[in-house]
PyMOL CGO cylinders between C-alpha atoms (Angstrom):
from pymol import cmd
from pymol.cgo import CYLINDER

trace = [
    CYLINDER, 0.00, 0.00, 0.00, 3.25, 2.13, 0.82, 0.3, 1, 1, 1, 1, 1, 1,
    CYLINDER, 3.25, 2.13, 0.82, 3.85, 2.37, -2.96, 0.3, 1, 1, 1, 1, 1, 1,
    CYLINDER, 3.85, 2.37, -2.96, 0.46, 2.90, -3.64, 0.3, 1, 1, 1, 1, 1, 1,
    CYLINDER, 0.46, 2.90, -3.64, 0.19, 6.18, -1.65, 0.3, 1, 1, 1, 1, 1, 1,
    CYLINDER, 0.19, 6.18, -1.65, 2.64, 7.31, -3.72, 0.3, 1, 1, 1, 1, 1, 1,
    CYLINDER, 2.64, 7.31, -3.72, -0.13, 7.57, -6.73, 0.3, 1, 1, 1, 1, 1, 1,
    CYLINDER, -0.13, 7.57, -6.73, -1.98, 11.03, -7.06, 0.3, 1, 1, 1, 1, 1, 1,
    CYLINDER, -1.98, 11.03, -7.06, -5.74, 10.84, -6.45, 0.3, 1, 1, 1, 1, 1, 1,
    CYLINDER, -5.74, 10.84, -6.45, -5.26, 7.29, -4.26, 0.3, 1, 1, 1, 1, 1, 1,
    CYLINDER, -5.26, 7.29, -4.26, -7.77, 7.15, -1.21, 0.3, 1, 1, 1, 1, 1, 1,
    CYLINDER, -7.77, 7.15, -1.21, -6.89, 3.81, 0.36, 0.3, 1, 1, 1, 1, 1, 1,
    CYLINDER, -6.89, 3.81, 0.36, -7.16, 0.23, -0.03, 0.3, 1, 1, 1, 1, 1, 1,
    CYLINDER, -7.16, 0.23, -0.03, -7.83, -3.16, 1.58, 0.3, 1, 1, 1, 1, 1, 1,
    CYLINDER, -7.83, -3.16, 1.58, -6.77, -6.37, 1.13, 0.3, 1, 1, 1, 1, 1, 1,
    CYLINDER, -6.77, -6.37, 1.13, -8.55, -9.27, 1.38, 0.3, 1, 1, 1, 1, 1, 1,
    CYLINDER, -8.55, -9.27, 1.38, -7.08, -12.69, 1.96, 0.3, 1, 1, 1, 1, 1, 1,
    CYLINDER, -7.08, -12.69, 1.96, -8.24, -16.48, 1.93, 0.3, 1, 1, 1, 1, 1, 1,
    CYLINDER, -8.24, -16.48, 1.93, -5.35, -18.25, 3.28, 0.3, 1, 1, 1, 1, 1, 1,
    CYLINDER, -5.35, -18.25, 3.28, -7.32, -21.90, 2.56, 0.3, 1, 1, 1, 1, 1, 1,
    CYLINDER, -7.32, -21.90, 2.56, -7.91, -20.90, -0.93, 0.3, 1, 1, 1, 1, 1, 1,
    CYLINDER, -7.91, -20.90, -0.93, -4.57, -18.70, -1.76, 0.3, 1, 1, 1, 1, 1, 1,
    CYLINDER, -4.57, -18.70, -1.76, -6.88, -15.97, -3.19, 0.3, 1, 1, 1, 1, 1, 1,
    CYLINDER, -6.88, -15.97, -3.19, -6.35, -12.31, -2.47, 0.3, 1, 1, 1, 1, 1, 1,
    CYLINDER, -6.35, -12.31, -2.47, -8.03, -9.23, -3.50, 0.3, 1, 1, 1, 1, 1, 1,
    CYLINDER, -8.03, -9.23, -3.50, -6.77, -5.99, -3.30, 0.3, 1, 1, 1, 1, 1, 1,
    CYLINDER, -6.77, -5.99, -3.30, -9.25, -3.10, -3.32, 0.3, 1, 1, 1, 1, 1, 1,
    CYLINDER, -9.25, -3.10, -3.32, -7.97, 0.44, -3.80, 0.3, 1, 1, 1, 1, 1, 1,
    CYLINDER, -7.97, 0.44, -3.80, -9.96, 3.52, -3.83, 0.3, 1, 1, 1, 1, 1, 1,
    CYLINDER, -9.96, 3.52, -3.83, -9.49, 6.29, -6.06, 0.3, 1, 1, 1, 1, 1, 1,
    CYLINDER, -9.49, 6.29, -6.06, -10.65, 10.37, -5.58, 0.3, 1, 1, 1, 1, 1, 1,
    CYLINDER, -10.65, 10.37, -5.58, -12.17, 10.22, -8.94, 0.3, 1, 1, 1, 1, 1, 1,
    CYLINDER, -12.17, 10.22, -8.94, -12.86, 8.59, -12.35, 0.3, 1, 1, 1, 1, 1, 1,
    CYLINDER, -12.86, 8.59, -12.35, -9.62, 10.70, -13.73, 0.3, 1, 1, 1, 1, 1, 1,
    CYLINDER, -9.62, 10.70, -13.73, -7.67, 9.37, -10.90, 0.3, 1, 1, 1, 1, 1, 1,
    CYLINDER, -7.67, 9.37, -10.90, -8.35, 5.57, -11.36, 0.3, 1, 1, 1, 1, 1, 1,
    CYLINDER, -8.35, 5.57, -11.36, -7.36, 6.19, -15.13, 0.3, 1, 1, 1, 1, 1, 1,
    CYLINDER, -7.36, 6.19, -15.13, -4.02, 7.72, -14.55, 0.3, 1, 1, 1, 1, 1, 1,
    CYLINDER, -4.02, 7.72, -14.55, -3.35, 5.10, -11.99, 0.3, 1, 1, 1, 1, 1, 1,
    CYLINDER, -3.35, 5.10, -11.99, -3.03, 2.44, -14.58, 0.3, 1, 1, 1, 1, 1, 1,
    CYLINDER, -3.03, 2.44, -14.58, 0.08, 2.81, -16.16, 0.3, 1, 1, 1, 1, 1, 1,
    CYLINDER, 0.08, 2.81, -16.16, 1.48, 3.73, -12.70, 0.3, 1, 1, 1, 1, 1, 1,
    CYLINDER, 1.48, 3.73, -12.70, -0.31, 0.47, -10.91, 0.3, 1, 1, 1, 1, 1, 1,
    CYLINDER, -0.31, 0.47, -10.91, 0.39, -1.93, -13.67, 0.3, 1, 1, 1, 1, 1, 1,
    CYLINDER, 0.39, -1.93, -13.67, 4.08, -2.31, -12.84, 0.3, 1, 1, 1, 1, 1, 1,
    CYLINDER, 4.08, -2.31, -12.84, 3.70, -2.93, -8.91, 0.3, 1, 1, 1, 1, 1, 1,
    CYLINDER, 3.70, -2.93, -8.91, 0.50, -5.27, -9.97, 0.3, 1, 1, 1, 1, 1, 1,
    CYLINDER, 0.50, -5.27, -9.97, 3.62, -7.11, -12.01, 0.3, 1, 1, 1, 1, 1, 1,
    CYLINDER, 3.62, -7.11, -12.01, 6.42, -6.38, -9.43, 0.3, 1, 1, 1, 1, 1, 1,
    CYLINDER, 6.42, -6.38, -9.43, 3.86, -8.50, -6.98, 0.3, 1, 1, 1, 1, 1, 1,
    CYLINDER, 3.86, -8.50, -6.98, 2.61, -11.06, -8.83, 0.3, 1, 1, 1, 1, 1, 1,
    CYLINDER, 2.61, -11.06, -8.83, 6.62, -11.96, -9.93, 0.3, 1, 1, 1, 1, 1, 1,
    CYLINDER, 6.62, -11.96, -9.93, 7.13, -11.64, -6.22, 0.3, 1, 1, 1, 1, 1, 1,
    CYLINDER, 7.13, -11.64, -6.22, 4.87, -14.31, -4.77, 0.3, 1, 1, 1, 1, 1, 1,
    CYLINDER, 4.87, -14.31, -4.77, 4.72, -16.55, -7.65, 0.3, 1, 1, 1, 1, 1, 1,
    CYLINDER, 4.72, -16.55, -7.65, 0.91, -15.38, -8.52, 0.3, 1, 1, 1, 1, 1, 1,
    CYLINDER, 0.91, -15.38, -8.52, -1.08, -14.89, -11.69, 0.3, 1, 1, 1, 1, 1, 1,
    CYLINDER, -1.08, -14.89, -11.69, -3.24, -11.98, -11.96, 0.3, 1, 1, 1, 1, 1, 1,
    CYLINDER, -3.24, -11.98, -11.96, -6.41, -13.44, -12.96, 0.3, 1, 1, 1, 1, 1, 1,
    CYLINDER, -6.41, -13.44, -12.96, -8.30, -10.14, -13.16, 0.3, 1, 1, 1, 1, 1, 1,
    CYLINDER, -8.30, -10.14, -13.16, -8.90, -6.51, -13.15, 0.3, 1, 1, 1, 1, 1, 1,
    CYLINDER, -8.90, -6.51, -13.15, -11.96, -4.70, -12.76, 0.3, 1, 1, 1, 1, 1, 1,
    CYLINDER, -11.96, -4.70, -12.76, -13.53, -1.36, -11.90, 0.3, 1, 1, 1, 1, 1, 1,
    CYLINDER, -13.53, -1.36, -11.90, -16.82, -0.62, -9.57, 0.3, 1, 1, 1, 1, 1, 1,
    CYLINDER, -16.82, -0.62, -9.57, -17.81, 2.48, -8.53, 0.3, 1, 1, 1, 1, 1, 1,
    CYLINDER, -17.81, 2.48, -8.53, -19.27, 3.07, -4.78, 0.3, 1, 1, 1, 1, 1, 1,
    CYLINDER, -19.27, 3.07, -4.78, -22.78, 2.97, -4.62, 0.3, 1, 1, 1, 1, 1, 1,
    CYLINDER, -22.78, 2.97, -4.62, -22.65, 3.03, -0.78, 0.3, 1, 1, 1, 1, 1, 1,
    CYLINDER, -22.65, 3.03, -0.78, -20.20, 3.39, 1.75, 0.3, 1, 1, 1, 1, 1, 1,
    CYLINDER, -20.20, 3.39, 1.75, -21.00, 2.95, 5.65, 0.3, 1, 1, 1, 1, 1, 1,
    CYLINDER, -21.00, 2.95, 5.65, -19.00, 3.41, 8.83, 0.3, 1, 1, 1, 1, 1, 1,
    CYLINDER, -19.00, 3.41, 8.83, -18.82, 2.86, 12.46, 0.3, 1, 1, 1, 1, 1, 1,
    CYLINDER, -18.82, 2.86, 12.46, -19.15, 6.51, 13.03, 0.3, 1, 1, 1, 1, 1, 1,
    CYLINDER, -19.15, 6.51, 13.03, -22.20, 7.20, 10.98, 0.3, 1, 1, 1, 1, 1, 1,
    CYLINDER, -22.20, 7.20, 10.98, -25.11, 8.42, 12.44, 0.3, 1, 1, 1, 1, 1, 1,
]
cmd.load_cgo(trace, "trace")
């Protein structure tokens, strides 16, 4: 995520992991639509750096927008 910070426009991330299945997902979260696009080029090299690191395959890579975001703070 360090290197990830790093990216203009990045708002955070999360990564998910299923140790029994050897699946992760990383999340991150972008400012805006403009943001997300000129992460690519930027992203794609640590999404390679990574994969060649811990012998993975990326099997995908897809975009959602938030529809709805919640917190413990919300009232």
């Amino acid at each position: 995520m360090a290197q990830l910070q790093k990216i203009p426009g990045f708002k955070g991330g999360t990564m998910l992991v299923s140790r029994d299945r050897g699946i992760i997902r990383i999340v991150a979260f972008w400012e805006s639509r403009e943001a997300l696009d000129s992460s690519f080029e930027p992203t794609k090299a640590l999404r390679a750096a990574y994969a060649d690191k811990f012998g993975a395959e990326l099997v995908s890579l897809e975009e959602f927008e938030v529809a709805v975001q919640t917190s413990p703070d919300a009232t």
